[in-house]
C-alpha positions in Angstrom: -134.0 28.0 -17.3 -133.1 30.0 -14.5 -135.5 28.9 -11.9 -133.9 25.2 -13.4 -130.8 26.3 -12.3 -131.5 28.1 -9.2 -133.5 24.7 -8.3 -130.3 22.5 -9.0 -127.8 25.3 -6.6 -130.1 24.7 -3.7 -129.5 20.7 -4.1 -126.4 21.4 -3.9 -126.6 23.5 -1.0 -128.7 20.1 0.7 -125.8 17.8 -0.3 -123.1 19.8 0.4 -123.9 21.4 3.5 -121.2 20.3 5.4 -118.6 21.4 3.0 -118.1 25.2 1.6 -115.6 24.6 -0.6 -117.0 22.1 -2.4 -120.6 24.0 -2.6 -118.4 27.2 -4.3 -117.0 24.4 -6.3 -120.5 23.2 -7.0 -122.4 26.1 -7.5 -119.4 28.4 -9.1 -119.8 27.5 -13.0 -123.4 27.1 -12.9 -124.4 30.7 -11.3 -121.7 32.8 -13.1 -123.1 32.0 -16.3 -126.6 32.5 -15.4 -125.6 35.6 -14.1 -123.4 36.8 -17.0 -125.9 35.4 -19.4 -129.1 37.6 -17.4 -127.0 40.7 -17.5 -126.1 40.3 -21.1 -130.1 40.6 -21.7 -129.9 44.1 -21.1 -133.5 44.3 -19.6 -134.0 45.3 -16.1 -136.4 42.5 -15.1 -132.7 40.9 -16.3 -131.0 42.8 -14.2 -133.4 42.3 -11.0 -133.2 38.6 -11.9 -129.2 38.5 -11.9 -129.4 40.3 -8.3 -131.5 37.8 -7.1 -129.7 34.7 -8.3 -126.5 36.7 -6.8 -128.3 37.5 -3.3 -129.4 34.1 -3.3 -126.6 32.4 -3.4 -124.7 34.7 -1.0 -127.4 33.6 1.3 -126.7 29.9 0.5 -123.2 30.3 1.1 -123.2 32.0 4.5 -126.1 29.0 5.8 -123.7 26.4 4.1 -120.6 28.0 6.0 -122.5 27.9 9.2 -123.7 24.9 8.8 -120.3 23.7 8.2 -119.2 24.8 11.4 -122.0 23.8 13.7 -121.4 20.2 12.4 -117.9 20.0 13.0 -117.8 22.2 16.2 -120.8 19.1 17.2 -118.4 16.5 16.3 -115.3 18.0 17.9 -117.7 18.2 21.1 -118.8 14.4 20.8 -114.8 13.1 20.2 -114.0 15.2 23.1 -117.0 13.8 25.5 -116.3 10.3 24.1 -112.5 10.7 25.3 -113.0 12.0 28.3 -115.4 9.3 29.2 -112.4 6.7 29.0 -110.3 8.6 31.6 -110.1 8.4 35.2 -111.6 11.9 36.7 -108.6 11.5 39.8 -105.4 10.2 38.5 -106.0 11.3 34.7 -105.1 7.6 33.7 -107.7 5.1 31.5 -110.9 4.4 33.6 -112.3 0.9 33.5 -114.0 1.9 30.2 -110.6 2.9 28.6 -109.0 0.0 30.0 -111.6 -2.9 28.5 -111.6 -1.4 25.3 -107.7 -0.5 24.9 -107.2 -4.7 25.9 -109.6 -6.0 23.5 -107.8 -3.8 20.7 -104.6 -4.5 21.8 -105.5 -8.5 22.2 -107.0 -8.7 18.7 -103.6 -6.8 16.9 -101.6 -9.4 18.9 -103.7 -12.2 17.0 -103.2 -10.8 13.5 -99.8 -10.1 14.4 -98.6 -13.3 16.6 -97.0 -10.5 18.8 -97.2 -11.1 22.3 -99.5 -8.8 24.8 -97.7 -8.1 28.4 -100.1 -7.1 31.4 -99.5 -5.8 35.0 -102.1 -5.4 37.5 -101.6 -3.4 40.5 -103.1 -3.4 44.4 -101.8 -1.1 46.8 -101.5 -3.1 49.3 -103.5 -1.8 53.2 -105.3 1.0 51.2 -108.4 1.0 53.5 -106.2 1.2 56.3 -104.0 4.0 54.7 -107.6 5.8 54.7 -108.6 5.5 58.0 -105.3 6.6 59.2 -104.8 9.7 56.8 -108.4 10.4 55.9 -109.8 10.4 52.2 -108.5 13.6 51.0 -104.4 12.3 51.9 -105.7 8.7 50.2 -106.7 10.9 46.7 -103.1 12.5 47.0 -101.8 8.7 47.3 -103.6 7.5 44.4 -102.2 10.6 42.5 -98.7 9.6 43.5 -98.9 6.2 42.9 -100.5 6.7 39.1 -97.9 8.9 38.4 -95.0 6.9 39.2 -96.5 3.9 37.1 -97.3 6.8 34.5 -93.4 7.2 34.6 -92.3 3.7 34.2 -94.6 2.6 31.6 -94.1 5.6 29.7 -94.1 3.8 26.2 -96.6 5.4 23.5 -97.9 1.6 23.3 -98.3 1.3 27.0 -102.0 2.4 28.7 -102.2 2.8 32.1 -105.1 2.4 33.9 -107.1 3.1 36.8 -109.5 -0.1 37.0 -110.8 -0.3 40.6 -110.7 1.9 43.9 -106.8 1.4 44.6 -106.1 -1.5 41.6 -104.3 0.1 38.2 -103.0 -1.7 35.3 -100.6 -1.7 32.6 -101.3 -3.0 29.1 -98.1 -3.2 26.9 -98.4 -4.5 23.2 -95.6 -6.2 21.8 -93.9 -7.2 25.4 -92.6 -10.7 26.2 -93.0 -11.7 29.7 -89.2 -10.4 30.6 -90.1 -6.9 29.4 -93.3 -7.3 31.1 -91.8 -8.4 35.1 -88.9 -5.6 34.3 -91.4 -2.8 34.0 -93.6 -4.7 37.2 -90.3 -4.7 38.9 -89.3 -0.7 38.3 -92.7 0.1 39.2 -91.9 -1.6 42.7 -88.6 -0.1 42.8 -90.3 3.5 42.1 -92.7 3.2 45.0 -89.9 2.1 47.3 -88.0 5.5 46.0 -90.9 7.7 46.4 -90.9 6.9 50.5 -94.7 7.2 51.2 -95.4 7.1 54.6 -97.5 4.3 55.7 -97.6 4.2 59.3 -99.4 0.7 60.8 -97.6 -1.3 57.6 -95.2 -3.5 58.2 -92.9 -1.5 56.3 -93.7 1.7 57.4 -94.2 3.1 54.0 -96.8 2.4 51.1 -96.3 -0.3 49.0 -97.6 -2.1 45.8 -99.0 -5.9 45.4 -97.9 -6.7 41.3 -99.1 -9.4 39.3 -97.6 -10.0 35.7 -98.5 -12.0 32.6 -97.6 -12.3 28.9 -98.8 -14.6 26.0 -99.2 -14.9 22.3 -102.8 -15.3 22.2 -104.2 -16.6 19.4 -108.1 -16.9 17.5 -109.0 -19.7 20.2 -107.8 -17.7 23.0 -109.8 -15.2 25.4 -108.5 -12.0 26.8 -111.1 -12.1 30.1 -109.0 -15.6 30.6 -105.6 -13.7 30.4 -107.3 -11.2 32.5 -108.5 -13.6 34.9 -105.3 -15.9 35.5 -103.7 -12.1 36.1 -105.9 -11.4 38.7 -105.4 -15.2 40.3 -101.8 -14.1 40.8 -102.2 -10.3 42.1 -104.4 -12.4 44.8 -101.4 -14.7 45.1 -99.1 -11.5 45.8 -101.5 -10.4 48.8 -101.6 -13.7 50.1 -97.9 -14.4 50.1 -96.9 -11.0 51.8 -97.8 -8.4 49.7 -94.8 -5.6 48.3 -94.1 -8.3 45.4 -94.1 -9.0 41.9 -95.9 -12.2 41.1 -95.8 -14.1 38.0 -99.2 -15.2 36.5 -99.4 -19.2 35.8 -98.9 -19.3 32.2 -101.5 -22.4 31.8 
């Protein structure tokens, strides 16, 4: 009976190795009996037996507890590797990763929901030239500015910003109609204009953004690379007209 038991303890310590509490839970009324019950026999191969089944399960315990905390020390590890594979090494915003899959969640709630989805894509505009003038190092410190003043706009907890391209960022924003969505484009402008970051060789002497804008109510037939796309048509459109301007995606 008491190899019976020890035999069911250890298949408990398989199942629950990821668990102590629930193992003590497990294991707790079926040792303490066998172990009263062996030391009520008053024998000492009783005696040696109740040790055993005691050392035993001490042992159990401690490669349960450890186990317990390799596993979740693992998984904290692969949460934390899997986050920081979304995010942008240089401005700390979403990378391209972070970006696709935030828009494909954020576009598929808006279908269950009928809510609309507001996006912003952002160019600076004479970047490669801003490089060759300043060098790569005052470029990096650029980018840094730039993603934190968009950071500071769209500062919304449903609002991702995101670093998609060498010097293009983006703003997804759940739940924004396309007002909401030019008035954020617009303070963004309006930040960069504030921040004053010299730009010799630009027409306007200072750094400045190229903003395109967009909002819909998609729905089961719609696709999110088409909302994407016709976004990106009018960020093109903004470089072509002049650059420094917000412009409105065709809504067709």
């Amino acid at each position: 009976m008491a190899a019976v038991l020890i035999g069911i303890i250890s298949a408990g310590g398989v199942i629950l190795a990821t668990h102590t509490r629930s193992f003590v839970v497990y294991c707790g009324p079926i040792a303490a009996p066998l172990v009263y019950q062996l030391m009520q026999g008053g024998g000492r191969v009783q005696d040696v037996l109740a040790g055993m089944v005691i050392l035993y399960v001490a042992v159990l315990l401690i490669a349960v507890s450890r186990l317990e905390s390799t596993f979740f020390e693992g998984l904290k590890l692969r949460l934390r590797m899997d986050a920081l594979s979304k995010i942008d090494a240089l401005t700390d915003l979403a990378n391209r990763r972070g970006f696709d899959e935030c828009m494909d969640d954020v576009w598929q709630n808006a279908v269950r929901s009928s809510q609309p989805v507001g996006l912003i894509l952002i160019d600076i505009d004479l970047f490669k030239e801003y490089n060759d003038r300043y060098g790569h190092p005052k470029g990096d410190e650029a980018l840094i500015r730039v993603a934190q003043l968009i950071r500071d706009v769209a500062s919304r907890g449903t609002d991702l910003c995101a670093r998609i391209g060498g010097e293009e960022f983006a703003v997804v924003m759940a739940a924004t109609d396309l007002d909401g969505s030019v008035r954020i484009a617009r303070d963004i402008t309006a930040a960069i204009h504030g921040a004053t970051l010299e730009q010799g060789g630009s027409p306007q002497s200072k750094l400045t953004l190229s903003l395109s804008v967009s909002s819909c109510i998609p729905t089961q037939q719609d696709a999110s690379h088409a909302f994407l796309e016709s976004t990106d048509r009018a960020l093109y459109e903004a470089k072509h007209n002049g650059r420094d301007r917000v412009e409105v995606a065709d809504p067709a």
